[in-house]
Gaussian input, Z-matrix of N, CA and C with variables (Angstrom, degrees):
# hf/3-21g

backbone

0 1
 N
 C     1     B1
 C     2     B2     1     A1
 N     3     B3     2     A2     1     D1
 C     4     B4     3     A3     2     D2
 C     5     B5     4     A4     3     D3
 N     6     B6     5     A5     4     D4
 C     7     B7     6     A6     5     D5
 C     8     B8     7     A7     6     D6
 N     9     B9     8     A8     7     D7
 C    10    B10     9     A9     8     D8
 C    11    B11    10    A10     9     D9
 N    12    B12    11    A11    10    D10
 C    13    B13    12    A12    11    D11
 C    14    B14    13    A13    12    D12
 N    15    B15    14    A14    13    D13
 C    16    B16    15    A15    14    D14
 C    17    B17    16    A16    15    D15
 N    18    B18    17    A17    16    D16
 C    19    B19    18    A18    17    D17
 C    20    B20    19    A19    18    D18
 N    21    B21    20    A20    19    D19
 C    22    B22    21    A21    20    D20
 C    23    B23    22    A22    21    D21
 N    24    B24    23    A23    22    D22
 C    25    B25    24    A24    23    D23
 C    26    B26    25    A25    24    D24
 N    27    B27    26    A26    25    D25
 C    28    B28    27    A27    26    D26
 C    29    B29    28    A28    27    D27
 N    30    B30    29    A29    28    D28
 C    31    B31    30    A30    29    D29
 C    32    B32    31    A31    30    D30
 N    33    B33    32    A32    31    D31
 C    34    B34    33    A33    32    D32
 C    35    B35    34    A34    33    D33
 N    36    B36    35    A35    34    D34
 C    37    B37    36    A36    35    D35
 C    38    B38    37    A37    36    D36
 N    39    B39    38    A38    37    D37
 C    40    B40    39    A39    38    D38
 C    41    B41    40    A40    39    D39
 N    42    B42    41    A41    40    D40
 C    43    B43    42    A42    41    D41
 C    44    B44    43    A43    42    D42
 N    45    B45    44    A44    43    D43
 C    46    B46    45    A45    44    D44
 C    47    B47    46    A46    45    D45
 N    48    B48    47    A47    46    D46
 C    49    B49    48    A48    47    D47
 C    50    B50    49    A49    48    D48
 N    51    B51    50    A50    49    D49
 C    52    B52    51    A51    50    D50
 C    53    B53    52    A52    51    D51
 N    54    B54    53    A53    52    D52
 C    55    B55    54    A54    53    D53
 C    56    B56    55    A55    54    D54
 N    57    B57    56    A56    55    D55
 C    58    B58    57    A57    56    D56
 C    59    B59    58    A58    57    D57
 N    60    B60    59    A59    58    D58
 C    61    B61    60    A60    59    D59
 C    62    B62    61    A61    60    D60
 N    63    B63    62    A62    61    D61
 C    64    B64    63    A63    62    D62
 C    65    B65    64    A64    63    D63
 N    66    B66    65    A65    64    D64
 C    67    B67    66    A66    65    D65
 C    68    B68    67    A67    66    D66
 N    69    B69    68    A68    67    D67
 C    70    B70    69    A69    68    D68
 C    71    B71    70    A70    69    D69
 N    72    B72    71    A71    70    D70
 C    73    B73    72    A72    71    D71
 C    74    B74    73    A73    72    D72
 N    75    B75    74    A74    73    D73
 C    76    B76    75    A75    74    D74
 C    77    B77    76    A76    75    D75
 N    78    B78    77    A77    76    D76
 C    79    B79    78    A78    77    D77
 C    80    B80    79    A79    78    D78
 N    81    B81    80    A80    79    D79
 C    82    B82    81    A81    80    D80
 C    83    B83    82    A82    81    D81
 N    84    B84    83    A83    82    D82
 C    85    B85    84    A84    83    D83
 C    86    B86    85    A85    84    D84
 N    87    B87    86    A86    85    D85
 C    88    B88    87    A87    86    D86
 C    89    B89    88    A88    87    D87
 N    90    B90    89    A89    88    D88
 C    91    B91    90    A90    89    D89
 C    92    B92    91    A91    90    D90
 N    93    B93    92    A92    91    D91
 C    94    B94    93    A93    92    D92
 C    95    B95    94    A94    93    D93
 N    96    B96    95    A95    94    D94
 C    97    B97    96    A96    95    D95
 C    98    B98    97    A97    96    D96
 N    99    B99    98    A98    97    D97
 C   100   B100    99    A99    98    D98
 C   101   B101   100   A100    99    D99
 N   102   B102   101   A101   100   D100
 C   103   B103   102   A102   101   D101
 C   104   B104   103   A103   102   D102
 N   105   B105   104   A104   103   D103
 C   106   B106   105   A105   104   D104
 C   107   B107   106   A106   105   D105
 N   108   B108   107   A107   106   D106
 C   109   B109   108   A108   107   D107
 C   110   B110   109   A109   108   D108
 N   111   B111   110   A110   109   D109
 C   112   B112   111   A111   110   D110
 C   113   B113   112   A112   111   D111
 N   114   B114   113   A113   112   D112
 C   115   B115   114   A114   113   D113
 C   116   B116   115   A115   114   D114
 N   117   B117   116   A116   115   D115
 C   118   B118   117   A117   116   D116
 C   119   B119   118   A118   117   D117
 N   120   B120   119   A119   118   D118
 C   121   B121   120   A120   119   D119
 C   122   B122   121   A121   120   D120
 N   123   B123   122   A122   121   D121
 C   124   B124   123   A123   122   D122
 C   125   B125   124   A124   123   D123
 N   126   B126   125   A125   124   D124
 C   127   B127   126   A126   125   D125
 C   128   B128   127   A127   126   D126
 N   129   B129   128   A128   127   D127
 C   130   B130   129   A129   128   D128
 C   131   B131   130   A130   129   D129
 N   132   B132   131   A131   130   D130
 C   133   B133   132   A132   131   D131
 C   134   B134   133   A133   132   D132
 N   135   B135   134   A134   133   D133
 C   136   B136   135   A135   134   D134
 C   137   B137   136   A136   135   D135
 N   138   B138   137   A137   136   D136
 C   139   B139   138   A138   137   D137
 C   140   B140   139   A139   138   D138
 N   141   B141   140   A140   139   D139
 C   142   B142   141   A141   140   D140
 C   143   B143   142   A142   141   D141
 N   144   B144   143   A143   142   D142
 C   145   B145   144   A144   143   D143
 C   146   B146   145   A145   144   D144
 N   147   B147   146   A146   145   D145
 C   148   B148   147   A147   146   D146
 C   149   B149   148   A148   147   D147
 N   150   B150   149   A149   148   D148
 C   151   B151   150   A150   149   D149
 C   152   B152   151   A151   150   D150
 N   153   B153   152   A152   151   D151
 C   154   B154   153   A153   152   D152
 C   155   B155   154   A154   153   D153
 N   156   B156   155   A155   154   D154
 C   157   B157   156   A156   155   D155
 C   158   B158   157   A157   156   D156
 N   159   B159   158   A158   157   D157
 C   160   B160   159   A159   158   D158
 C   161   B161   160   A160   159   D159
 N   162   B162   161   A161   160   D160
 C   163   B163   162   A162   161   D161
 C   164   B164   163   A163   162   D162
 N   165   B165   164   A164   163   D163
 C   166   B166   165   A165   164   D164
 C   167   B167   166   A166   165   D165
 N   168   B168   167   A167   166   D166
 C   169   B169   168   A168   167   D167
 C   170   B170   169   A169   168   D168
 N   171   B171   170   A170   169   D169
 C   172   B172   171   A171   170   D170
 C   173   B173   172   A172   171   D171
 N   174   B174   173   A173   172   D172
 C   175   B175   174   A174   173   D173
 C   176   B176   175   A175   174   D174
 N   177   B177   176   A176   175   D175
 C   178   B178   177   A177   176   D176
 C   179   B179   178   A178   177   D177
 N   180   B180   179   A179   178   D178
 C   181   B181   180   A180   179   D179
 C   182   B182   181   A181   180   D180
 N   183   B183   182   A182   181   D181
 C   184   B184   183   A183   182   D182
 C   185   B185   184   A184   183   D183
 N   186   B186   185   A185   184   D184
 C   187   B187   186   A186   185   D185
 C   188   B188   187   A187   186   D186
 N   189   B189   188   A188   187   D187
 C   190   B190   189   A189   188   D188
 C   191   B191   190   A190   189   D189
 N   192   B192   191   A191   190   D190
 C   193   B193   192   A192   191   D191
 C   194   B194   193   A193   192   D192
 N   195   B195   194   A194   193   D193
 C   196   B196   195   A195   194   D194
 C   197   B197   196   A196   195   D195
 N   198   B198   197   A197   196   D196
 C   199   B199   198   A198   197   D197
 C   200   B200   199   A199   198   D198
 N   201   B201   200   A200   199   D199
 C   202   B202   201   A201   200   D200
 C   203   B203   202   A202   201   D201
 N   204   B204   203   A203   202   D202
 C   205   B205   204   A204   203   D203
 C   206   B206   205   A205   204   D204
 N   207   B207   206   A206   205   D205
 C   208   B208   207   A207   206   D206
 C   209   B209   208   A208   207   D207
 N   210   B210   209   A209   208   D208
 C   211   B211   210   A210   209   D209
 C   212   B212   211   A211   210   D210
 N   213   B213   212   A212   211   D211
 C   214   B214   213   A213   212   D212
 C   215   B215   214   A214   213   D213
 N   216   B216   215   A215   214   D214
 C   217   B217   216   A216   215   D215
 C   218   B218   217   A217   216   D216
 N   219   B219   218   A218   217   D217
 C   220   B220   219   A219   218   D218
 C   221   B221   220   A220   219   D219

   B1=1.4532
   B2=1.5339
   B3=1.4517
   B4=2.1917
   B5=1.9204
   B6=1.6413
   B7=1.9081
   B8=1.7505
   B9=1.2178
   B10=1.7011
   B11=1.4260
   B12=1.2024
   B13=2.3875
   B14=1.2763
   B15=1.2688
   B16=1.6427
   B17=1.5088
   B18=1.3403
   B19=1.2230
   B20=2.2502
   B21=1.6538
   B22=1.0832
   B23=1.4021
   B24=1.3094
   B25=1.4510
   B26=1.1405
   B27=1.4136
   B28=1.7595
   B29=1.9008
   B30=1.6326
   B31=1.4641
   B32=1.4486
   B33=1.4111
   B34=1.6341
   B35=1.1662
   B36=1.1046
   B37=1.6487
   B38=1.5340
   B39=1.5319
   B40=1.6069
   B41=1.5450
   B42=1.6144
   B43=1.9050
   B44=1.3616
   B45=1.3586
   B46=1.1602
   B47=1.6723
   B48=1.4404
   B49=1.4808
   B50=2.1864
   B51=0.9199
   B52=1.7563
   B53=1.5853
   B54=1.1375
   B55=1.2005
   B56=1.7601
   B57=1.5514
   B58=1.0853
   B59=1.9738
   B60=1.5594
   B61=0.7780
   B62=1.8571
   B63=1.5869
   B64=1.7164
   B65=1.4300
   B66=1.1208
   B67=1.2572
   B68=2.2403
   B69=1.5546
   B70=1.5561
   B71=2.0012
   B72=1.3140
   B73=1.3516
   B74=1.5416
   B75=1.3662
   B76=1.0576
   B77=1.2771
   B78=1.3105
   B79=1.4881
   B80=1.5888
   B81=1.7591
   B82=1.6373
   B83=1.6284
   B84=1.3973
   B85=1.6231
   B86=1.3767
   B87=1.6295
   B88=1.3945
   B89=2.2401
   B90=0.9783
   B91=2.2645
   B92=1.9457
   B93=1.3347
   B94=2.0170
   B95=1.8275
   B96=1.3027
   B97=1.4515
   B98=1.6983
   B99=1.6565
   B100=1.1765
   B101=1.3091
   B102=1.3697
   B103=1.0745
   B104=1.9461
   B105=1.1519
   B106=1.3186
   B107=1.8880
   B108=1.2588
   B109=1.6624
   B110=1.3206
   B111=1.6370
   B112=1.6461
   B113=1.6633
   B114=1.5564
   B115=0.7702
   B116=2.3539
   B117=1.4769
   B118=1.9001
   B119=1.4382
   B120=1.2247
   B121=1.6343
   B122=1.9652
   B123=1.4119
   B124=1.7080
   B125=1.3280
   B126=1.6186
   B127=1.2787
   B128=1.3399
   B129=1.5081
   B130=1.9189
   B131=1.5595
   B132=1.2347
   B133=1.4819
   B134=1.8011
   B135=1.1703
   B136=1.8777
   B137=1.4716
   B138=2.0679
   B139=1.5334
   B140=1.7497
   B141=1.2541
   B142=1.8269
   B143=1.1618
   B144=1.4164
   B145=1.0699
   B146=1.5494
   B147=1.7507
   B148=1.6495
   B149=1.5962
   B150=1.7023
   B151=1.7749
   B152=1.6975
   B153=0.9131
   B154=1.6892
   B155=1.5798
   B156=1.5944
   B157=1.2878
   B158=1.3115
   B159=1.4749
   B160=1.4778
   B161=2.0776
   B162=1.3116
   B163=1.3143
   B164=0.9277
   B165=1.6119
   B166=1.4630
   B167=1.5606
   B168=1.2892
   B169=1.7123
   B170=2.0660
   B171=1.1246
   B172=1.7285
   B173=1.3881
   B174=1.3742
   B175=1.8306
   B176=1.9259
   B177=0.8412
   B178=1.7256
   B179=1.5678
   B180=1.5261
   B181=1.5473
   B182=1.3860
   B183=1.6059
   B184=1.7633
   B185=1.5035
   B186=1.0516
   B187=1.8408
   B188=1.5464
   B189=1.7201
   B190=1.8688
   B191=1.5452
   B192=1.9627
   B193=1.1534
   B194=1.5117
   B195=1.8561
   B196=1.4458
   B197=1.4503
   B198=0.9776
   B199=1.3749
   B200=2.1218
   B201=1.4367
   B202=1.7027
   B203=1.8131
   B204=1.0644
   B205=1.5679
   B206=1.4443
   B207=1.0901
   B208=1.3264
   B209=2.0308
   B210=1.4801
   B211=1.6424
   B212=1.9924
   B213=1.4582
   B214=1.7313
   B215=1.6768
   B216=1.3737
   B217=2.0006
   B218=1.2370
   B219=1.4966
   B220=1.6694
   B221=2.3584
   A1=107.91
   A2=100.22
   A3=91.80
   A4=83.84
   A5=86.11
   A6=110.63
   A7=63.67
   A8=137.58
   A9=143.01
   A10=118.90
   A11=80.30
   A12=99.18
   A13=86.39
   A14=124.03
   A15=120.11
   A16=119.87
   A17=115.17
   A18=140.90
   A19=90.28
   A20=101.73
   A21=95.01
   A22=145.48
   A23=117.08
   A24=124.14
   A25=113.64
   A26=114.71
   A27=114.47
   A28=117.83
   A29=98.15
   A30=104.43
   A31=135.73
   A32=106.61
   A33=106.05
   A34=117.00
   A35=126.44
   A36=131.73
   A37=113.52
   A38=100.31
   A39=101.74
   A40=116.27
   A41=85.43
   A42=88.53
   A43=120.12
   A44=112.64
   A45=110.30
   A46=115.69
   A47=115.04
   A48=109.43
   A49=87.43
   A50=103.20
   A51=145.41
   A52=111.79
   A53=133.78
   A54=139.31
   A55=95.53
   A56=112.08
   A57=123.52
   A58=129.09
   A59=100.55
   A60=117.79
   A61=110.07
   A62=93.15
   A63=96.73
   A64=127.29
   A65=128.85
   A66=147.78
   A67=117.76
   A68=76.18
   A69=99.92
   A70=98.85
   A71=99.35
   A72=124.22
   A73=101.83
   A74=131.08
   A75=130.92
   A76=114.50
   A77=104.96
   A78=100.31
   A79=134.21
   A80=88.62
   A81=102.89
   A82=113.59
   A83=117.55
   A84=125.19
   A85=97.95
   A86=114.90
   A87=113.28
   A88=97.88
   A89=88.25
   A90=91.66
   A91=91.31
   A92=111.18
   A93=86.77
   A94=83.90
   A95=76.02
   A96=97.90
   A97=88.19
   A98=117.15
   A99=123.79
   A100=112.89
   A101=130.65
   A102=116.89
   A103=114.35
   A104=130.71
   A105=121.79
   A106=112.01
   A107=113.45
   A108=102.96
   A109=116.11
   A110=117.51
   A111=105.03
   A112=105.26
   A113=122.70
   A114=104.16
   A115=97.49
   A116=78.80
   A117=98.44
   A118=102.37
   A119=115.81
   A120=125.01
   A121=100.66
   A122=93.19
   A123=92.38
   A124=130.66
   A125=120.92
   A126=150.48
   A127=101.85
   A128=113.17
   A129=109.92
   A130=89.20
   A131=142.51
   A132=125.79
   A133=96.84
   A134=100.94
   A135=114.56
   A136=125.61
   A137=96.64
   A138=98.33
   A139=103.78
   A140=105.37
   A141=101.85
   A142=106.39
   A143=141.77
   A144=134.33
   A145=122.97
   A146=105.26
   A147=103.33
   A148=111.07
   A149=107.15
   A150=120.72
   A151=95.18
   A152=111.62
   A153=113.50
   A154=117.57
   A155=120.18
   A156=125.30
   A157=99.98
   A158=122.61
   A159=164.55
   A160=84.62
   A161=126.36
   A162=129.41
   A163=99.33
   A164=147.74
   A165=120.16
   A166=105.19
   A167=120.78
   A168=119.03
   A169=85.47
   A170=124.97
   A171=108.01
   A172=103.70
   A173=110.22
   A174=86.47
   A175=96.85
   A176=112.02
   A177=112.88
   A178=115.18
   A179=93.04
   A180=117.60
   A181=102.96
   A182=139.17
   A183=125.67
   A184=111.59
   A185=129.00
   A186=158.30
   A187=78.36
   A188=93.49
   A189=100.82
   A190=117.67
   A191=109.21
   A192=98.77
   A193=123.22
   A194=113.90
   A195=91.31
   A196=92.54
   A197=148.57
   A198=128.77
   A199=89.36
   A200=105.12
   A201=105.69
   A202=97.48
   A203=118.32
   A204=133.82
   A205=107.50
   A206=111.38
   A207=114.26
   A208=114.61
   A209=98.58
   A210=113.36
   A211=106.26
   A212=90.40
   A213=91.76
   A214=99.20
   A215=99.44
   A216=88.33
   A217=101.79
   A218=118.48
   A219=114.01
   A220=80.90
   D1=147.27
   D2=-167.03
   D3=-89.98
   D4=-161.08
   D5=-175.92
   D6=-77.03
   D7=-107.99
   D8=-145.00
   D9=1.47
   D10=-71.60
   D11=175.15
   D12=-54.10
   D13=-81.05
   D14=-153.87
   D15=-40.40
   D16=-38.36
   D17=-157.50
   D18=-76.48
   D19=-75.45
   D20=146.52
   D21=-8.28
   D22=-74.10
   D23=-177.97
   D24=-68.87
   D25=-41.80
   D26=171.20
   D27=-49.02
   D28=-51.26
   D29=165.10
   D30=-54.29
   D31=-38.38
   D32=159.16
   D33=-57.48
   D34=-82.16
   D35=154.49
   D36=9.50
   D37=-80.56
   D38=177.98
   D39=-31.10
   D40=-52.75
   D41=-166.08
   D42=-53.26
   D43=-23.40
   D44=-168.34
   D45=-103.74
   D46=5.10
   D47=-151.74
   D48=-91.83
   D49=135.20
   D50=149.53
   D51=-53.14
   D52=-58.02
   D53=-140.80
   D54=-100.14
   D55=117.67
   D56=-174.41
   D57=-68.48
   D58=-19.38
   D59=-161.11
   D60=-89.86
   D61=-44.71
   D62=155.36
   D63=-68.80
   D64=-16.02
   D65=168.41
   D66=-57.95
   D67=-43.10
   D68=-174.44
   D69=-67.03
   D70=-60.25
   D71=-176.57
   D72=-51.42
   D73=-60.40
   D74=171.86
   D75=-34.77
   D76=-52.04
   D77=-170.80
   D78=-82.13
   D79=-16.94
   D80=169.71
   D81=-79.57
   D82=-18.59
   D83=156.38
   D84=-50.10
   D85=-60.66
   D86=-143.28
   D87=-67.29
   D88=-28.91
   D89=-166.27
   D90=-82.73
   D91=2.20
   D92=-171.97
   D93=-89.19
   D94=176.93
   D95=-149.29
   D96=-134.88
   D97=136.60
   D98=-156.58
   D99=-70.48
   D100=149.23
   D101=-177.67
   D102=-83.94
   D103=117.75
   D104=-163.25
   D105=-50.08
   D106=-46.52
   D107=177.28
   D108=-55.69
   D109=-0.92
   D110=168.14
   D111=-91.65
   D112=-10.88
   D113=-140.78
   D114=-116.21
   D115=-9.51
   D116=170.89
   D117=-62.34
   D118=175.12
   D119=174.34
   D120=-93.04
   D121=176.90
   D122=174.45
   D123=-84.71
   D124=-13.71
   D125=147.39
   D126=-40.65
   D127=-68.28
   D128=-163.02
   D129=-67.98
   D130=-17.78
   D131=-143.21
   D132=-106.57
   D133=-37.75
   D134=154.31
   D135=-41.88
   D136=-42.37
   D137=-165.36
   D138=-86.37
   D139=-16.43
   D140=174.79
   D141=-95.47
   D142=-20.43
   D143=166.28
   D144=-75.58
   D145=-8.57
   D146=164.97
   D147=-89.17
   D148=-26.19
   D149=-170.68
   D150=-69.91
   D151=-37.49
   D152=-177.47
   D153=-80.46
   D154=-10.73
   D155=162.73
   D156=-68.99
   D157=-65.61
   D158=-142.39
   D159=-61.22
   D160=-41.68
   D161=-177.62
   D162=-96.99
   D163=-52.54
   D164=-174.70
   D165=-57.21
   D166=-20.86
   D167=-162.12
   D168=-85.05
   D169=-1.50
   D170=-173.69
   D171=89.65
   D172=-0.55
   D173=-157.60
   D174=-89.11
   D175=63.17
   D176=166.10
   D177=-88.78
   D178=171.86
   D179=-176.10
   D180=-103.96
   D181=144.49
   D182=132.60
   D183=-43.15
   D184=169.00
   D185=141.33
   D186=-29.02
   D187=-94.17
   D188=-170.62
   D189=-5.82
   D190=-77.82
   D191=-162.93
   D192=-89.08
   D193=18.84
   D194=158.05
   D195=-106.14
   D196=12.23
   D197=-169.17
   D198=-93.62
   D199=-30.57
   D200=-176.84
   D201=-60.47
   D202=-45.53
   D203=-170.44
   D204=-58.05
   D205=-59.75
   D206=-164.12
   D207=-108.62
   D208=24.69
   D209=-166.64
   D210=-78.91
   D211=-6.26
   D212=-176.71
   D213=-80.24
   D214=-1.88
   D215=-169.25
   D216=-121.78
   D217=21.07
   D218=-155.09
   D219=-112.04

């Protein structure tokens, strides 16, 4: 069955459902709002998951010295 039919069949369905409680649910699917780590590439999702090794290991910066580093773009 493609996304079309499926997409379809879910919509018939809807139209017809009675039961208030799936209705509710439907609609609290319909207002969430994506979560952004689904929505990064696998590269960015690598590069915070190495920055977040990189801090449990201590290895951080001050404010000061990246803001001294990177002050030609500020």
């Amino acid at each position: 069955m493609n996304i079309e039919t499926r997409k379809l069949s879910i919509i018939n369905w809807v139209s017809h459902l009675q039961d208030e409680s799936v209705l509710s649910r439907i609609e609290q699917l319909q207002s969430q709002k994506p979560d952004w780590w689904n929505l990064i590439s696998d590269e960015e999702k690598a590069e915070i998951e190495e920055g977040i090794l990189q801090a449990d290991r201590g290895e951080t910066k001050t404010t000061d010295e990246v803001l001294s580093k990177y002050k030609k773009w500020l």
